[in-house]
C-alpha positions in Angstrom: 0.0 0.0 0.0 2.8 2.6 0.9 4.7 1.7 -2.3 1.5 2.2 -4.2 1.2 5.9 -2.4 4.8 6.8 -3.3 4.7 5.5 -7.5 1.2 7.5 -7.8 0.8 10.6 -5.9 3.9 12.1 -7.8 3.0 11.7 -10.9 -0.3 12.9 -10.7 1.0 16.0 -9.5 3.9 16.4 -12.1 1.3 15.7 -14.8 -0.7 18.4 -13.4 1.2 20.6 -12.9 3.8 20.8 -16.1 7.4 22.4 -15.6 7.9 24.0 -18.5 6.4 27.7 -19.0 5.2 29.6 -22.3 7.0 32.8 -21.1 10.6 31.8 -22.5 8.4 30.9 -26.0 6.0 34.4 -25.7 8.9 36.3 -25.4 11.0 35.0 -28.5 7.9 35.8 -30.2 8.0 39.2 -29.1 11.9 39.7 -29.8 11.4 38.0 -33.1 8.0 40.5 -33.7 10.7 43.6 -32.6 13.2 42.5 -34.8 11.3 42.2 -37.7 9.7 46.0 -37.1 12.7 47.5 -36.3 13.8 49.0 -40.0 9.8 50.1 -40.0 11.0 53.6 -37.9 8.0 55.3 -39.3 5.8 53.1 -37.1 6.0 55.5 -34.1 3.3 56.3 -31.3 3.6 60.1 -31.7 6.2 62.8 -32.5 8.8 61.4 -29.8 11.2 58.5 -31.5 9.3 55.9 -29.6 8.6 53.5 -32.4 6.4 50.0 -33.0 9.3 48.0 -32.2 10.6 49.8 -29.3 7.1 48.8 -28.1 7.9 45.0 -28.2 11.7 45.4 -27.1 10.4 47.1 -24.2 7.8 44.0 -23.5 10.9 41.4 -24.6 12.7 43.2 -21.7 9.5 42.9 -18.9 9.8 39.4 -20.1 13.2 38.7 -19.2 13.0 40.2 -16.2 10.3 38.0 -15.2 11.3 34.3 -16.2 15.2 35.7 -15.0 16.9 35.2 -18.2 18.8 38.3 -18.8 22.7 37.7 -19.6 24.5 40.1 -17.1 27.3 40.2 -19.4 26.0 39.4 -23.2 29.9 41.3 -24.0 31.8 38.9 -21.9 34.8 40.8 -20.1 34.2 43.9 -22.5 30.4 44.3 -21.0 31.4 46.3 -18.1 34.0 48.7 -21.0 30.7 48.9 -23.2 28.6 50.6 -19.9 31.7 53.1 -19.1 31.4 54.1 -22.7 27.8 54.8 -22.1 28.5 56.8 -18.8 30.9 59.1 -20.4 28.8 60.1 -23.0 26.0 60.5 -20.6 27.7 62.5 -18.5 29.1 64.1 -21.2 25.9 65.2 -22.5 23.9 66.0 -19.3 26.9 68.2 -18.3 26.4 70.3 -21.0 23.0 70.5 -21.4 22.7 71.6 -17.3 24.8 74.2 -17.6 23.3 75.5 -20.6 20.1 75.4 -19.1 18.7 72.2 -21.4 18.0 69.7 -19.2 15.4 68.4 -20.3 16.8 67.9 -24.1 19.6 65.9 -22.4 17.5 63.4 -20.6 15.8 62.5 -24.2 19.0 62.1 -25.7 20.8 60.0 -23.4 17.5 58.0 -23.3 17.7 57.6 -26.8 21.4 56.2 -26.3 20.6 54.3 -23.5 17.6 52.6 -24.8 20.0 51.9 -28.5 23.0 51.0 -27.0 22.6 49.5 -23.4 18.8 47.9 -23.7 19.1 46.4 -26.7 22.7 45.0 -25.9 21.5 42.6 -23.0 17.8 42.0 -25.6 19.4 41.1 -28.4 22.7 39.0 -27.7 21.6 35.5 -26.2 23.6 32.6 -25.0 21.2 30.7 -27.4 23.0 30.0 -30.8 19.6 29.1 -32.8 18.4 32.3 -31.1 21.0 34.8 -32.7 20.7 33.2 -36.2 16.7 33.5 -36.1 17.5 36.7 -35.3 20.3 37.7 -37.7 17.6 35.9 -40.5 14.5 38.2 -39.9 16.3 41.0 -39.4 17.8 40.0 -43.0 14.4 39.0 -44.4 12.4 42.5 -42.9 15.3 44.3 -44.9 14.9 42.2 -48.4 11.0 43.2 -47.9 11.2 46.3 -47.2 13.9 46.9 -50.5 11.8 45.3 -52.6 8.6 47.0 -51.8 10.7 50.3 -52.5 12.0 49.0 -55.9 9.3 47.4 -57.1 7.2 51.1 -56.2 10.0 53.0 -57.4 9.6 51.5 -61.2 5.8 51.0 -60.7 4.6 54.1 -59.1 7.1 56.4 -58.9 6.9 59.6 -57.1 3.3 60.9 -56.3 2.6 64.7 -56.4 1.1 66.1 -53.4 1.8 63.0 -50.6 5.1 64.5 -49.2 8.1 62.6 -48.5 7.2 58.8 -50.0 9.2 55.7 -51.0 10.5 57.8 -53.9 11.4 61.1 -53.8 10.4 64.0 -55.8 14.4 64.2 -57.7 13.7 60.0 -58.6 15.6 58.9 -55.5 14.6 55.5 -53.8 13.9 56.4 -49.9 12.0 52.9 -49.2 9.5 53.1 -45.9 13.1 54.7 -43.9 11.5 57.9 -46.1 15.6 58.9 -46.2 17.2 57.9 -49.7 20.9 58.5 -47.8 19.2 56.6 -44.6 18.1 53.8 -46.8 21.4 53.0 -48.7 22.9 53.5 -45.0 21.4 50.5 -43.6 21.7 48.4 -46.8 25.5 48.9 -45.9 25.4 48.0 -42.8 23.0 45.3 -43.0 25.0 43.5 -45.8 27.9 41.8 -44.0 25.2 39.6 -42.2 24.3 38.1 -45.9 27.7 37.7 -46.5 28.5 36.0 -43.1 25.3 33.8 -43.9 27.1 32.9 -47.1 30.3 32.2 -46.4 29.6 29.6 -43.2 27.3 28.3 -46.0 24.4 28.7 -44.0 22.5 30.1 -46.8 23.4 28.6 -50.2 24.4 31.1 -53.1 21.3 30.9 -55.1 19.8 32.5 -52.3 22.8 34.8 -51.0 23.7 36.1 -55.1 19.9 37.1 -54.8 19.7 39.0 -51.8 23.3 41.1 -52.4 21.9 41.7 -55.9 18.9 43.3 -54.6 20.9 45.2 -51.8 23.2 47.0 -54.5 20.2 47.6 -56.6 18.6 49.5 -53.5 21.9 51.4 -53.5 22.5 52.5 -56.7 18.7 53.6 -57.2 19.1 55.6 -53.8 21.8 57.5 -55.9 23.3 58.2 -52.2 27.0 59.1 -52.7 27.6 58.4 -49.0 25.5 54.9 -49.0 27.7 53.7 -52.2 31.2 54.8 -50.3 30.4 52.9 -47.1 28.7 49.7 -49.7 32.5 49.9 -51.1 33.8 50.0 -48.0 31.2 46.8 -46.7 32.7 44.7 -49.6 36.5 45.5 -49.4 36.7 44.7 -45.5 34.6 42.0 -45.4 36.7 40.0 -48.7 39.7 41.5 -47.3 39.8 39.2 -43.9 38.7 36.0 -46.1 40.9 36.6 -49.4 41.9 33.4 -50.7 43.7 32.7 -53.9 40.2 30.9 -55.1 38.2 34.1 -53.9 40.7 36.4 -56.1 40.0 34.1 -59.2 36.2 34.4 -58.2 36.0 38.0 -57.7 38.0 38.8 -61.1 35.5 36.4 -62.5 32.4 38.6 -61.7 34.3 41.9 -61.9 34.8 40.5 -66.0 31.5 40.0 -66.2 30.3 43.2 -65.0 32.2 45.0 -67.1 31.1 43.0 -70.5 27.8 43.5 -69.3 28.3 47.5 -68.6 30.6 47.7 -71.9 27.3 45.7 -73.7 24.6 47.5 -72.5 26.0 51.1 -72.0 25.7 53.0 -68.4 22.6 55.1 -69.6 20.8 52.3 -70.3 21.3 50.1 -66.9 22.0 52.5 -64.4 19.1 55.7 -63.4 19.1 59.1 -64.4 19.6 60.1 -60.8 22.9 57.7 -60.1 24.7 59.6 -63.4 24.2 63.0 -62.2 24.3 62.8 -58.6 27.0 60.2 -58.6 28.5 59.5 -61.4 28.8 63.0 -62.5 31.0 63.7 -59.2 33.1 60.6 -59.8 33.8 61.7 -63.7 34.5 65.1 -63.3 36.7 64.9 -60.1 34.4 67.8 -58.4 32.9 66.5 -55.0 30.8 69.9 -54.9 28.8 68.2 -57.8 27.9 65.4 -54.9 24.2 65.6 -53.6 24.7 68.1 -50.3 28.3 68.4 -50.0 28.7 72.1 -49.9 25.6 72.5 -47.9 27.1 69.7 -45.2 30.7 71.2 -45.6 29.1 74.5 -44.2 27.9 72.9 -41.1 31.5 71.2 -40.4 32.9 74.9 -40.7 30.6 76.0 -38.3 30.9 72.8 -35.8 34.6 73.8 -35.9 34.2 77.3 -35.5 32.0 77.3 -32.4 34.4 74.5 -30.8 37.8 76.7 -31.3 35.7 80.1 -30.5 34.1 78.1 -27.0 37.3 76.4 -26.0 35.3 73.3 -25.9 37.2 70.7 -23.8 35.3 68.3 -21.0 31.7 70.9 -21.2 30.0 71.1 -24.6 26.7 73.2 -25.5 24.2 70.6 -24.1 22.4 68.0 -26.5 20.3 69.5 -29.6 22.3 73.0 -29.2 24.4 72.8 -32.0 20.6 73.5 -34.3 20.0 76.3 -31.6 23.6 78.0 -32.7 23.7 77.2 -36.9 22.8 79.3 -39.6 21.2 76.3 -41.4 19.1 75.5 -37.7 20.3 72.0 -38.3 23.0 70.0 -36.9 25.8 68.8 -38.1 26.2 65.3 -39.8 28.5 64.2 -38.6 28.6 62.4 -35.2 32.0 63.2 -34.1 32.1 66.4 -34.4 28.4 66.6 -33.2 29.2 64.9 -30.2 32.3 67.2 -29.2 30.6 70.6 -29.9 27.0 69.1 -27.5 28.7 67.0 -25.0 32.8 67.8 -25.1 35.3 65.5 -25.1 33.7 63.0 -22.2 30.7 62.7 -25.0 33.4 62.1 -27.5 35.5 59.6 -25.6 32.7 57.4 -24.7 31.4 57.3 -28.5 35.1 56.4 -29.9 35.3 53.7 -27.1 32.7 52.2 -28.0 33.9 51.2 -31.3 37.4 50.0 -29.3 35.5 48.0 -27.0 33.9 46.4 -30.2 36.9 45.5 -31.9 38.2 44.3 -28.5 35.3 42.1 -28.0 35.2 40.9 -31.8 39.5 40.0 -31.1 38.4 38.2 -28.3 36.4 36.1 -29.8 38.8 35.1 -32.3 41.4 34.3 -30.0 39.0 31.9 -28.1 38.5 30.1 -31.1 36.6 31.9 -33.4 35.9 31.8 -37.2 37.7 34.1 -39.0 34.2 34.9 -40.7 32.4 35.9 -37.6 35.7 38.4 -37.2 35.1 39.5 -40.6 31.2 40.3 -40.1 31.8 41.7 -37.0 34.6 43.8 -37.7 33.1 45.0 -41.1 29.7 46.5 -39.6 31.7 48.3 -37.3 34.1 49.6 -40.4 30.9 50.9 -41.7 28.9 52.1 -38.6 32.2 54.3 -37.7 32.1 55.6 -41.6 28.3 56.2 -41.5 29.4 58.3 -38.4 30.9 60.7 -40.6 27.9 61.4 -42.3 24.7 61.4 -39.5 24.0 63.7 -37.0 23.1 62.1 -33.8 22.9 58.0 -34.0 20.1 56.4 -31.3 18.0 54.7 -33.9 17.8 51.4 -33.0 18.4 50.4 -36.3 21.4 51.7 -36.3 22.8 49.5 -33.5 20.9 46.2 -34.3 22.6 44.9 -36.8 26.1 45.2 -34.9 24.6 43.2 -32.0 23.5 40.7 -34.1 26.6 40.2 -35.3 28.0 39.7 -31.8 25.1 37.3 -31.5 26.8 35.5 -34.4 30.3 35.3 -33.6 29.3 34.1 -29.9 26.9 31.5 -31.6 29.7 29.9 -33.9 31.9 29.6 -30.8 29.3 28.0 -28.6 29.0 26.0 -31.9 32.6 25.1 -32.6 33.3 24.5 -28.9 30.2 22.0 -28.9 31.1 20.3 -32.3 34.5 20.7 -32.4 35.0 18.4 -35.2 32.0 19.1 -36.8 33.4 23.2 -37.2 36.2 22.3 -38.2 34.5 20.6 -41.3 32.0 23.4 -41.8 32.8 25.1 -45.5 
């Protein structure tokens, strides 16, 4: 009778009362749902950059919180680097804006920041290796849609009179949703080493990959974005760089034959828009950057930036965050970050921007020595190549797309050494 007691009471209860919980499986859902939203940035709640997918970040993070998963240090030994970073420019920037009486525009600032860089780095890298390629894949997938929505509208529709800033612009320019034509061939860039990651570790096979960069570079040139085509440049030539193998020369003079029998067939006029030869390739021909989109207009503004940071004696105190607009002739601030972050939140602001980047590279080293692929290195270290260069061209950088794709490609690199330290043998056979 007791041994009868002991064999069915417990199961009973265990059958019951199951051990497993939906919240891990809601919240993927609602990281995945984020993810997928995030290039969407038009889907805001109201004039303050609180957008659709912040929504379901925010509810990933209440999630975590709850069922005790979040990874105190998703960086490894460079998490605690990656928050002093973030306190510099904090205080960097609240300095500044106290003592310019702006208080109030620092808080939202450093919100911004905080919520792009410091949120999203403990929501978005998980010690889960299927987790960081799902993510790296939507993220990938979002970005093919929303290109070829703006493609196939910018040969179907067109620009529409009267409807303000659309998927094309009023000069023929591709803008996609991002409503940004510079914005738009921004993120191409620095979405594109994650393709190319895919690709190489064959994870995606090249009648998918050839495809998806085709359709990239497509969104590029029809932006007719000098700045988006220099950083695509630079996307390629880094990324090759780390894996260039005598096979991968002979490949890459392959296509680069190709492209030019094709060009040489077909003629420039005929294959490339009207847009792309004036704004771009007229630049590039006649050796005149002035002729470049906004260059003289933008040039003005890094005068200025200058001017008021040698005329103020900037050093540790800047102007406080958004001043820079209050101060230009243009009432608009200067894109580009650096100097952006100097003149609003001094050197402190500065210093915490630039070590971010180190602490990247440090992290992405890391990784390698532990036992990394040498393709992780090379996605990783590429979208930072290009966030850094985008820098040079964008004002102030808290869009959460702008940071996304860099964490996923931590994800990644921490996901193939879980991998290869798992299946030692198997990664060693991987292609």
């Amino acid at each position: 009778m007791s041994g009868i007691g002991k064999t069915t009471t417990p199961h009973i209860h265990s059958d019951s009362h199951p051990r497993t919980t939906p919240l891990p499986a809601i919240e993927r859902a609602v990281l995945y749902t984020g993810v997928f939203l995030a290039p969407y940035a038009t889907l805001r709640f109201s004039e303050l950059f609180f957008t659709l997918s912040d929504f379901f970040f925010c509810l990933s993070l209440s999630l975590l919180f709850l069922t005790g998963r979040i990874w105190s240090n998703p960086l490894g030994k460079a998490t605690p680097f990656w928050l002093i970073a973030f306190t510099l420019l904090f205080v960097g920037l609240m300095i500044g804006s106290l003592l310019h009486s702006s208080p109030e525009r620092g808080l939202i600032v450093t919100a911004q920041y905080l919520f792009a860089y410091v949120f999203l780095m403990f929501i978005l890298i998980r010690d889960e290796p299927k987790v960081a390629y799902r993510l790296a894949i939507i993220f990938l997938v979002s970005m093919v849609l929303l290109d070829l929505h703006g493609i196939i509208t910018f040969y179907a529709v067109g620009y529409v009179p009267g409807e303000g800033k659309g998927v094309v612009t009023g000069g023929r320019r591709l803008a996609t949703l991002l409503r940004n034509p510079n914005l738009a061939a921004a993120m191409n860039a620095l979405t594109l080493p994650i393709p190319l990651y895919l690709w190489a570790t064959g994870r995606i096979k090249s009648y998918v990959a050839l495809p998806i960069i085709a359709v990239f570079i497509a969104t590029v040139i029809l932006t007719s974005s000098n700045s988006g085509l220099f950083v695509t440049l630079i996307c390629l030539t880094v990324f090759t760089t780390f894996l260039l193998t005598p096979k991968l020369i002979l490949r890459l003079a392959l296509a680069m034959c190709i492209l030019v029998a094709v060009v040489a067939g077909f003629g420039s006029k005929d294959l490339l828009p009207k847009t792309f030869q004036t704004r771009v390739l007229g630049a590039l021909s006649s050796g005149d950057i002035s002729e470049a989109g906004t260059f003289v207009s933008r040039a003005a503004l890094i005068e200025e930036a200058l001017q008021i940071i040698s005329d103020e004696q900037i050093a540790l105190v800047g102007l406080g965050a958004d001043q820079f607009r209050e101060r230009s002739v243009q009432t608009t601030p200067v894109h580009n970050l650096y100097l952006l972050l100097w003149v609003e939140g001094g050197l402190l602001a500065l210093l915490g921007w630039i070590m971010f980047s180190a602490v990247g590279i440090l992290h992405a080293l890391t990784l390698r020595r532990a036992g990394g692929d040498k393709r992780a290195l090379a996605a990783m270290m590429t979208t930072i190549a290009v966030f850094l260069t985008i820098a040079l061209f964008n004002p102030h950088m808290y869009a959460r797309y702008w940071t996304i794709p860099i964490f996923l490609c931590c994800g990644l690199g921490l996901a193939q050494l879980r991998q290869a330290a798992k299946f030692p043998k198997a990664s060693l056979k991987r292609p």
